[in-house]
C-alpha positions in Angstrom: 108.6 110.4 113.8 105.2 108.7 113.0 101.4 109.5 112.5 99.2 107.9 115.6 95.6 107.8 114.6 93.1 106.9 117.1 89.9 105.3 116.3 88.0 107.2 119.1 86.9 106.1 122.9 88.5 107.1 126.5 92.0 108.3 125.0 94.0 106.7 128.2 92.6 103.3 127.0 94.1 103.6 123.3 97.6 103.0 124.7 98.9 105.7 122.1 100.3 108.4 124.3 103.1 106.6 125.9 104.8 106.9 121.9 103.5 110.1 120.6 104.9 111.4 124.2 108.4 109.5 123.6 108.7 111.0 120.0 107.8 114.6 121.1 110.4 114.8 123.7 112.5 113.2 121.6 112.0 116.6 119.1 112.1 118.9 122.1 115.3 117.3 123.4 116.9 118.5 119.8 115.8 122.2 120.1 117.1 122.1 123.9 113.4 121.7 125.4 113.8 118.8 128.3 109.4 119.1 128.6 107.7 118.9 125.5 105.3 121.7 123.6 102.3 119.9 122.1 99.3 121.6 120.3 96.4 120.4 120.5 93.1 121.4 117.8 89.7 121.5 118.9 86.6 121.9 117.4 83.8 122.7 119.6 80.2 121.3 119.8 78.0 123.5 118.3 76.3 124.0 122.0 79.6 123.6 123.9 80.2 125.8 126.7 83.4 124.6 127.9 86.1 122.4 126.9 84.7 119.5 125.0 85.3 116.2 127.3 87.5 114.1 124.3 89.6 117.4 124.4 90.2 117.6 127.7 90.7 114.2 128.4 93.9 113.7 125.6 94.9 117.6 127.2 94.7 115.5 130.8 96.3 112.4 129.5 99.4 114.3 127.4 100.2 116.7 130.2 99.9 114.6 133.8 102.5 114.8 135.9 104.5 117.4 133.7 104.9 115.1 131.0 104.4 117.9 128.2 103.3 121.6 127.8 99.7 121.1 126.3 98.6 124.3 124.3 95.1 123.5 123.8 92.9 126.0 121.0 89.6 125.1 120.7 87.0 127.2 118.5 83.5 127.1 117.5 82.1 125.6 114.5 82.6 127.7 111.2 85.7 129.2 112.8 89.4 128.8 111.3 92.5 128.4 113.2 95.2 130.6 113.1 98.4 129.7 111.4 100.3 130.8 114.7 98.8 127.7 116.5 101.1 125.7 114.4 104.4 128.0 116.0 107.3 126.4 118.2 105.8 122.9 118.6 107.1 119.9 119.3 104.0 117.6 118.0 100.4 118.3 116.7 97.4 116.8 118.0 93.8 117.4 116.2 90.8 116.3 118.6 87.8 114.7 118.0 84.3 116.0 117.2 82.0 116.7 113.9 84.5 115.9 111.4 83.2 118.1 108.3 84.2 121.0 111.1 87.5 120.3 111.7 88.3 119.9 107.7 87.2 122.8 107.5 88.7 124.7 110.7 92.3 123.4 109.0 91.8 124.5 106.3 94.3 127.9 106.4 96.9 124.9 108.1 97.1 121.8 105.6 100.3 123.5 103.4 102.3 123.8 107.2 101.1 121.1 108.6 102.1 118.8 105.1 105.6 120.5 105.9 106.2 120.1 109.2 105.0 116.7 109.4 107.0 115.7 106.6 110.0 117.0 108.3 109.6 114.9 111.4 106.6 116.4 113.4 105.3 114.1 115.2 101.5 113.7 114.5 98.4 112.6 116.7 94.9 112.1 114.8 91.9 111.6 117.7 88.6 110.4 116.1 87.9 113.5 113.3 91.4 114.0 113.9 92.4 110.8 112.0 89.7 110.9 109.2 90.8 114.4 108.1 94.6 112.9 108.2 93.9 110.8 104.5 94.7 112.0 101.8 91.1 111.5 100.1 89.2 112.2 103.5 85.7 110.1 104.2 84.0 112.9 106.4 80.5 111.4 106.9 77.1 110.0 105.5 75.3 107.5 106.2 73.8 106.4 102.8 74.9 106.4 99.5 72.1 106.0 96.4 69.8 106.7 99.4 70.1 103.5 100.6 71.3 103.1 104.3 75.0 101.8 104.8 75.7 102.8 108.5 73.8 103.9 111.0 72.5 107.1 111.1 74.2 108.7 114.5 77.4 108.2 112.3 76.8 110.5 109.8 78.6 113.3 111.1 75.6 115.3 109.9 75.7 114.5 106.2 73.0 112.4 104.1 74.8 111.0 101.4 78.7 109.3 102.2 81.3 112.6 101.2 84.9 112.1 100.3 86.9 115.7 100.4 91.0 116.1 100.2 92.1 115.9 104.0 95.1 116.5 105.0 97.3 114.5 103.0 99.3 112.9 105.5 98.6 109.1 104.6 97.1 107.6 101.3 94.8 105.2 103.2 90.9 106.9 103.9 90.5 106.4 107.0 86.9 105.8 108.9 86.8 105.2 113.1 84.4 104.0 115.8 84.9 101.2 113.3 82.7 98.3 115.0 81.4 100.2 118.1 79.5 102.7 115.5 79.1 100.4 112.1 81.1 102.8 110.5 83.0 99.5 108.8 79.9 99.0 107.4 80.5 102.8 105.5 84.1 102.1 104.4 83.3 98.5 102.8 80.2 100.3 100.8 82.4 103.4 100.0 84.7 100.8 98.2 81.8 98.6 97.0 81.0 101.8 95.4 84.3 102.6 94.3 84.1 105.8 96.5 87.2 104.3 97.9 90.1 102.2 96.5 91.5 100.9 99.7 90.6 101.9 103.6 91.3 101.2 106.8 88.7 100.9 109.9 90.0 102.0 113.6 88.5 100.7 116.4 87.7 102.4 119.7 90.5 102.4 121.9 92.5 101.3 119.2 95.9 103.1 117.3 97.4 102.9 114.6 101.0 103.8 114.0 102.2 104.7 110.6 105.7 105.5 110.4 109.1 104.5 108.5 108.9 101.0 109.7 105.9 98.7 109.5 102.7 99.5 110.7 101.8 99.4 114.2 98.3 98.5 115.9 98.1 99.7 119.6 95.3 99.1 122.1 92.5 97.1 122.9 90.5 96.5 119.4 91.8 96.1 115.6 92.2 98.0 112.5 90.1 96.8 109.3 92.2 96.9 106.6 89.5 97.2 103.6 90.3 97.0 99.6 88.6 97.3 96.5 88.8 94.5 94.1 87.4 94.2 90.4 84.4 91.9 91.8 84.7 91.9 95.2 85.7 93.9 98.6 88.7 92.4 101.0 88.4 93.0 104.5 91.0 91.5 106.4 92.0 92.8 110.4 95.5 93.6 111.8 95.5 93.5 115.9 97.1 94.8 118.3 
């Protein structure tokens, strides 16, 4: 089973739910399920009033036609999610949104979630949903020093760039709406910086698949692979 993360935009144009659909019917075939049971995490805009439209798009996408049991939470801002959200599921997806949020919405989850996904879970990271997936997450900011590095409707709501322990689920930090929303621009100075030892970028409609094999790039755009050297930054792209 593998970890999709999607770098943001329409989700039926990222090409990653035909896969993260195979592998959770694959884990509901073994527990005698022949339609799939897939959580999906929301956090919603502080002003939201209804469903939040990334949320409801991957909950449209996921479970069209009967192709899986979508059990969609979605809470406000400052909220926590209950550990029961995590109970008799046959994959996990965590939406998109203000990322600093969601970190902290999980936080009750990360021990259960480290476990299950480690034990085959299959794993879908939308947007906030793939930052908070690192190890050493990047949740935001839009300078560092004060200077400007990205633009500022990236910043997630934060001033200076912030790194916090995410979820642990790969050792990559991961940034997305990597060219549509110069966030590559943050990831190249967080490692300029040495915020960040090595990186990757995820475009819009853009996945990519980490599992046992090698990595996978699904979807329209690429994945910026970026590394910290002793005098210089590497960037180098992997397409789909």
């Amino acid at each position: 089973m593998s970890i999709h993360l999607v770098g943001g935009g329409p989700f039926a144009a990222s090409d990653a739910a035909a896969p993260f659909l195979a592998e959770a019917t694959a884990r509901s075939a073994a527990v005698g399920r022949t339609v799939p049971r897939i959580g999906l995490l929301s956090v919603a805009g502080a002003s939201a009033a209804s469903l939040s439209p990334s949320t409801a798009d991957i909950a449209e996408v996921l479970g069209g036609a009967r192709q899986a049991e979508v059990l969609v939470t979605e809470i406000a801002p400052g909220e926590v999610f209950s550990t029961t959200v995590l109970s008799d599921v046959d994959a996990l997806v965590i939406g998109g949104g203000v990322t600093p949020h969601y970190l902290d919405a999980v936080a009750p989850l990360v021990d259960q979630i480290r476990l299950l996904v480690s034990d085959g879970l299959p794993y879908l990271g939308y947007s906030a949903g793939a930052m908070i997936a690192s190890d050493r997450a990047l949740i935001g900011g839009w300078r560092i020093g004060g200077v400007e590095i990205c633009p500022e409707d990236a910043s997630e709501g934060l001033d200076e760039v912030e790194l916090r322990e995410g979820l642990g689920l790969v050792d990559l930090t991961i940034d997305v709406h990597a060219v549509q929303a110069g966030t590559l621009a943050r990831l190249i100075a967080s490692a300029e910086a040495e915020f960040v030892t090595a990186g990757i970028a995820i475009d819009e409609d853009t996945t990519l698949v980490v599992g046992e094999g090698a990595l996978e790039v699904r979807g329209t755009g690429s994945v910026w692979r970026v590394v910290a050297g002793e005098e210089s930054v590497a960037v180098a792209t992997m397409g789909a």
